[in-house]
Steps between C-alpha positions, in 0.01 A plus 500: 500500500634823375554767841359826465722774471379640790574211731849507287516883685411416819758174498719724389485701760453221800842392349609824602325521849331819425094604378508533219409878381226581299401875340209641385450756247195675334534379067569830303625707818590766390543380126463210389864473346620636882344201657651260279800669574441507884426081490795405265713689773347403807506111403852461526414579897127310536434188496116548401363789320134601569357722252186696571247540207356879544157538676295848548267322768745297731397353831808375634774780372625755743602860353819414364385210268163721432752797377727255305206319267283884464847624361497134296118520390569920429764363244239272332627159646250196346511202622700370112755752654537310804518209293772620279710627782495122619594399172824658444577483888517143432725507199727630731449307807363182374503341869437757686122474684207751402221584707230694378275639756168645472136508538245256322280774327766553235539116481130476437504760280788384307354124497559257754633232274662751270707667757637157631591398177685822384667497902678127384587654177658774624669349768302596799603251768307583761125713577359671827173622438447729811131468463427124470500313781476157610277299417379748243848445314489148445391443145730788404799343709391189303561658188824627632651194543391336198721762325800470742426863694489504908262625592553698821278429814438833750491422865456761739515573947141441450424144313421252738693196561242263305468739233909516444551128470241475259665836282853291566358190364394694198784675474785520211850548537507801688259637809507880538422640852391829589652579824267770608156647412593790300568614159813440372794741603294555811737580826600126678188540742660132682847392602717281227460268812120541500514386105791226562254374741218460307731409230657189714091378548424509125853269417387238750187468291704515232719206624594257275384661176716649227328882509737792576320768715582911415448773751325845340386848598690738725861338436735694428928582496453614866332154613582282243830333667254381745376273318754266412372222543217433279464403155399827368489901485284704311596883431270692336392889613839559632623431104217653356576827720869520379358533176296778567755663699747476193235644269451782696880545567593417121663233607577172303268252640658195384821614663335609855282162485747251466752670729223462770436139381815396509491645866210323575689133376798631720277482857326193438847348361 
């Protein structure tokens, strides 16, 4: 059986006793030859890239990731742009794990069984769709797997122990959990202990299975060396932020953004 390359990533980086990073950024922010530019760069430093598809309604986007896909959607980013951007990412960095992240409106919109097909053509590796839980998601997930994507379960401070074996049953490759009930970029309202806590809980229910578990929301270069230990860090709004604070100082983003990814390697390293 042929392994995903995102289980290749997160070997990878087990081999290397570290989590393995992952970044987010918004498709098309602030062009979309820019965020080509930013991903080609920042891969040589993350071991998963998550790519946002740009949303004017989102429910689960703080004010950093809402400012990066308006400035995206202002500059007439479609979803065949997101699409393409994936495309000749992947010429590049043929092993190198996508993400795309969204909402299921666009998806629906686009065509279900359209949008999973053109996502394996492209080289999509991986999906989070923010607004389609469990067990809501499963014909979708379904479909996912037929066409070798993971799709990526949500688990939350809130989702009862019944209720998160039954999502980690379902469950891909990859779990994502959101470590506190916030939009993203929102201030670390709990202690990293608070979240390696609840984290610890969710890997004994985990036990035994082959599913790598990723901490989001709220983690950041200031907190992010305290997470060593897990599989997985997601770094979004801090990212997305540099980016708007190199716009507005006419700054080169792709510079600024991979100097603070590679940073970001260095402290979970």
């Amino acid at each position: 059986m042929t392994i995903s390359p995102i289980n290749l990533a997160f070997q990878k980086s087990k081999k290397e006793e570290r989590p393995a990073l992952l970044t987010y950024t918004v498709a098309g922010d602030n062009t979309k030859k820019k965020s080509l530019e930013i991903l080609n760069s920042i891969s040589d430093y993350a071991d998963i890239c998550e790519i946002g598809f740009p949303h004017n309604t989102p429910i689960a986007d703080g004010g950093q990731i809402q400012t990066a896909s308006y400035r995206a959607i202002k500059n007439g980013i479609k979803m065949k742009d997101v699409f393409e951007i994936v495309i000749k990412f992947k010429k590049k960095n043929k092993t190198k794990p996508i993400i795309l992240m969204g909402y299921y409106n666009m998806i629906y919109q686009y065509g279900q069984n359209k949008f999973i097909k053109k996502c394996k053509k492209s080289g999509v590796n991986g999906l989070i769709i923010v607004d389609l839980p469990w067990p809501d998601n499963k014909d979708f997930a379904k479909e996912c797997k037929k066409n070798s994507i993971c799709f990526v379960q949500l688990l939350s401070p809130t989702t009862s122990n019944n209720r998160m074996k039954k999502i980690i049953n379902s469950s891909h490759d990859m779990i994502y959990y959101i470590s506190m009930l916030s939009t993203t970029g929102g201030k670390l309202k709990i202690s990293p202990r608070e979240i390696l806590k609840n984290y610890s809980k969710i890997k004994k229910i985990i036990k035994g299975r082959k599913k790598n578990l990723v901490v989001g929301f709220g983690i950041t270069s200031k907190n992010i060396s305290s997470f060593k230990s897990i599989d997985g860090c997601v770094v979004g709004s801090e990212i997305c932020k540099n980016i708007s604070k190199s716009i507005k100082k006419r700054q080169n983003s792709v510079i600024n953004v991979t100097y603070m990814v590679k940073k970001l390697r260095k402290k979970i390293s």
